[in-house]
N, C-alpha and C positions, 0 to 999 in steps of 0.2 A: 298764348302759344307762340314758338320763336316761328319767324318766317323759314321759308327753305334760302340755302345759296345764292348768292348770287351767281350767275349761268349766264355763258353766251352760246348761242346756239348757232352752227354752219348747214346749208344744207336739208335736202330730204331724202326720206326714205328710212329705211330701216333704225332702229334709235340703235346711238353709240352713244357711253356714258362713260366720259376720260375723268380720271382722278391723277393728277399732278401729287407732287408731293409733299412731306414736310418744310417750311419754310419758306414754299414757293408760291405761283401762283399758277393760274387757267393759261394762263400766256405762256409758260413753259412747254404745257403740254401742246396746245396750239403747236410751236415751234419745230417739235419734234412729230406730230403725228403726223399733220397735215400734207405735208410733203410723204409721208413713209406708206400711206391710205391709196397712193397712183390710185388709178383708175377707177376703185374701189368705192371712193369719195361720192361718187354720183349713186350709190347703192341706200346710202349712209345719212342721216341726222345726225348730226355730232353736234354734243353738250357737254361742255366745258365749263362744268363748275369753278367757282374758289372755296375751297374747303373751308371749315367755320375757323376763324379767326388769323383769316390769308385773305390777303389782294382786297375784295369787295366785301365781301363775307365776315363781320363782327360777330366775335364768339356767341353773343345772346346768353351766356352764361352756360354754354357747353363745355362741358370739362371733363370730359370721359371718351374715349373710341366709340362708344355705342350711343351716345348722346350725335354725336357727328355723324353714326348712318340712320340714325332715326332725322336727322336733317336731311342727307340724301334721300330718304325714304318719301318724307312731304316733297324734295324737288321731282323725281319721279311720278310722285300722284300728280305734281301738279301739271308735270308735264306730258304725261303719256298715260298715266292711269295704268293700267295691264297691258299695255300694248309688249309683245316681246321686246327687247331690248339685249342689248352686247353690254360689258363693262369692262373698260381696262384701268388697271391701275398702274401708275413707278411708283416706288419704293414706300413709303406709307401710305400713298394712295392705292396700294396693293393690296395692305391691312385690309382699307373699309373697304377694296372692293371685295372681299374674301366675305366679309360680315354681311354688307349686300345680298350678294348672293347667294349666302345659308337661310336669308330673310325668306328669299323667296328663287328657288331652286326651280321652277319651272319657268317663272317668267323673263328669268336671265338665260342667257339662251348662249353663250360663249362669256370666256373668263378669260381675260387676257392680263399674267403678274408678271409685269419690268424689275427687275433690281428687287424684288417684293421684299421689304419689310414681314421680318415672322419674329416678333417681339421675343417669343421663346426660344429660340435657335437665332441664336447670331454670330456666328463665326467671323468678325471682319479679318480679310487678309490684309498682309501687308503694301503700303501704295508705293509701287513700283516707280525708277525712277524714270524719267522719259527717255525712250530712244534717242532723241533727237530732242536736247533743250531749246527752248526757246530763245529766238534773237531778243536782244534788250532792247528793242521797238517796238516790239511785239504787241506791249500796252504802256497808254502814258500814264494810269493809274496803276499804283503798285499795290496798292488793294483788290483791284481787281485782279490784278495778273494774281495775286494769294488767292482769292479765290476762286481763280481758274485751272492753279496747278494743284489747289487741294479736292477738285472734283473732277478734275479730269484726266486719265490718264494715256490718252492719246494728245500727244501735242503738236499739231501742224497749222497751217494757214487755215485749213476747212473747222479746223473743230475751235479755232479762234471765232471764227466767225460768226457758228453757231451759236455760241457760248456769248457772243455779244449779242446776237436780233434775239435768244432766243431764252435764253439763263438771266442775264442784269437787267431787262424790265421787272424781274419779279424780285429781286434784289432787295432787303431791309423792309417788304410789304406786307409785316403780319405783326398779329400783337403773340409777344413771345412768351410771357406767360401764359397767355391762352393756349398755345401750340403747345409748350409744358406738358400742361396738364391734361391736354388730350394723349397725349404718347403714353406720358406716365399712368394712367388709366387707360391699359391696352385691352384688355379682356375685352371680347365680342359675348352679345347673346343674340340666337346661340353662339356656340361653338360651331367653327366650319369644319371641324374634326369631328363632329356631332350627326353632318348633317349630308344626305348621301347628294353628288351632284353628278349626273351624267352627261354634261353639255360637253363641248370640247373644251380643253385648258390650253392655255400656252403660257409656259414659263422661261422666260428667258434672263439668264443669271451674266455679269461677266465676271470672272476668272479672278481678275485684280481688284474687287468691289472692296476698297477698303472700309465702307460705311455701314453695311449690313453684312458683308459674306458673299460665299457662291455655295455652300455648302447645302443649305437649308433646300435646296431641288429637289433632293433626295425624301426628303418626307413630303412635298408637295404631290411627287408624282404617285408618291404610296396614297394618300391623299384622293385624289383626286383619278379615278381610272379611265379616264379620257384627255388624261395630259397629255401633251409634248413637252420637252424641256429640251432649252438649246445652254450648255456653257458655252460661255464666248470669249476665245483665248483674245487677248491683246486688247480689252477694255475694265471697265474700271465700274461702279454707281451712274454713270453718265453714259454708259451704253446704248439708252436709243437715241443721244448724239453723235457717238463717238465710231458709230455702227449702223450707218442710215438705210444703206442696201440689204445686209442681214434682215434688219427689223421689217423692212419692205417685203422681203421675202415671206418671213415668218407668219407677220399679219395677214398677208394676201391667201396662205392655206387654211389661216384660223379661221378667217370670216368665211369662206370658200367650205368649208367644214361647218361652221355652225348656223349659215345663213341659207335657207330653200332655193334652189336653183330659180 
C-alpha cells in the first residue's frame, strides 16, 4: 500500500486540513493561510499536505482524483483518526477537498473552496489587463514576472511579494505527468452531489479567475445549504493572495461557525 502525503503540521488544537493546488506545493498554501488564520491560529492544527505527485509527495502510482483522497484519507487516519477536523481547499485542492468530505460528511465539520476547481462547470473568464502595469524592475527574471502576470491579476508591490515568499518556492515542484493524470481522472467516489453535507461552506470565487471561472458558485451554493459564497470583484485564481483581508474576514466567520464556542 502507498504511504499517505507528505504533511507539515503547525500548531494545536482543532485539526485544519489545507489542500494547495494543482502544480503547486504545501508551501503555497502555508503562504497564504497563515497570515489570513489571525488570531484564530492558536484554536487550530494546521496540516499541510503535498498532494500526490507535488513538492514531497511521489505519485506512488496515483493517477486518478480518487486515488489522491484515498491518500488524504490514510493521511488523516494517520493523523487524527476521527477526531473532527475543518478542510479547505484552492483551486484543485477544492476538488479533493469536496471528495473528502462526501467520504465522511460528519467528521469534516467545515468546508472551506478558494478558486474551487468543479471539473464539470468551468467557465474561465477572460484575464483582465492590470490597472497599473508593472515597472520593468519589478522582476529580474522574465520568467517569473510571465508567471506572475498570468496568475495574477492584481499587480502592486504587496502581491509581488507575496507571489515571491509565497508562489516561486513551489515553482517547477511536481512530476507533471502525474498531476495529468490525476486531473484528467477527475470523478470523486462518491459524488459530493450524491452526498447530503450540513456543516458550514465557504466559497469564495474571484470575478476575473481566468483558470477555472467564478460562475460555478452558483451550483455550489445549491449544493451545499449551509454555504456562504463570496465573488470577489478586482481578483483573479490568486485570490487568497491578491485578497488577504477579505479572506481573513471570510475564514474568521467560517471557523467561528463551524468550530464549538
Amino acid at each position: 500500500m502507498t504511504s499517505e502525503p507528505h504533511a507539515v503540521s503547525l500548531g494545536a488544537g482543532t485539526e485544519l486540513l489545507a489542500l494547495h493546488g494543482a502544480y503547486s506545493t504545501h508551501a503555497e498554501a502555508i503562504g497564504f493561510l497563515e497570515p489570513a488564520l489571525g488570531e484564530h491560529r492558536r484554536r487550530l492544527r494546521r496540516i499541510y499536505p503535498d498532494l500526490p505527485g507535488m513538492g514531497d509527495s511521489p505519485a506512488d502510482g496515483i493517477a486518478s482524483s480518487r486515488a489522491a483522497v484515498d491518500a488524504l484519507e490514510r493521511l488523516v487516519d494517520a493523523e487524527l483518526a476521527d477526531a473532527p477536523l475543518l478542510v479547505l481547499g484552492h483551486s484543485f485542492g477544492a476538488h479533493l477537498a469536496q471528495g473528502l468530505a462526501a467520504r465522511r460528511p460528519e467528521q469534516v465539520r467545515g468546508l472551506a473552496l478558494l478558486c474551487p476547481l468543479v471539473p464539470s462547470d468551468q467557465h474561465p473568464e477572460p484575464h483582465p489587463p492590470p490597472a497599473v502595469p508593472l515597472p520593468p524592475d519589478a522582476f529580474d527574471d522574465e520568467a517569473l514576472r510571465a508567471e506572475f502576470e498570468g496568475y495574477f491579476v492584481v499587480h502592486d508591490d504587496a502581491t509581488v511579494r507575496r507571489f515571491q515568499d509565497a508562489v516561486v518556492p513551489s515553482l517547477g515542484r511536481f512530476d507533471g505527468d502525474a498531476v495529468e493524470a490525476i486531473m484528467r481522472s477527475w470523478q470523486l467516489d462518491p459524488d459530493p452531489r450524491d452526498v447530503a453535507f450540513a456543516h458550514p461552506v465557504l466559497v469564495m470565487v474571484g470575478r476575473d479567475d481566468s483558470t477555472v471561472g467564478q460562475r460555478q458558485h452558483r451550483a455550489l451554493l445549491e449544493q451545499y445549504p449551509a454555504a456562504t459564497a463570496h465573488v470577489v470583484a478586482g481578483s483573479g485564481h490568486a485570490l487568497p493572495h491578491e485578497r488577504p483581508q477579505l479572506l481573513e474576514a471570510a475564514l474568521a466567520d467560517w471557523i467561528e461557525q463551524s468550530l464549538p464556542a
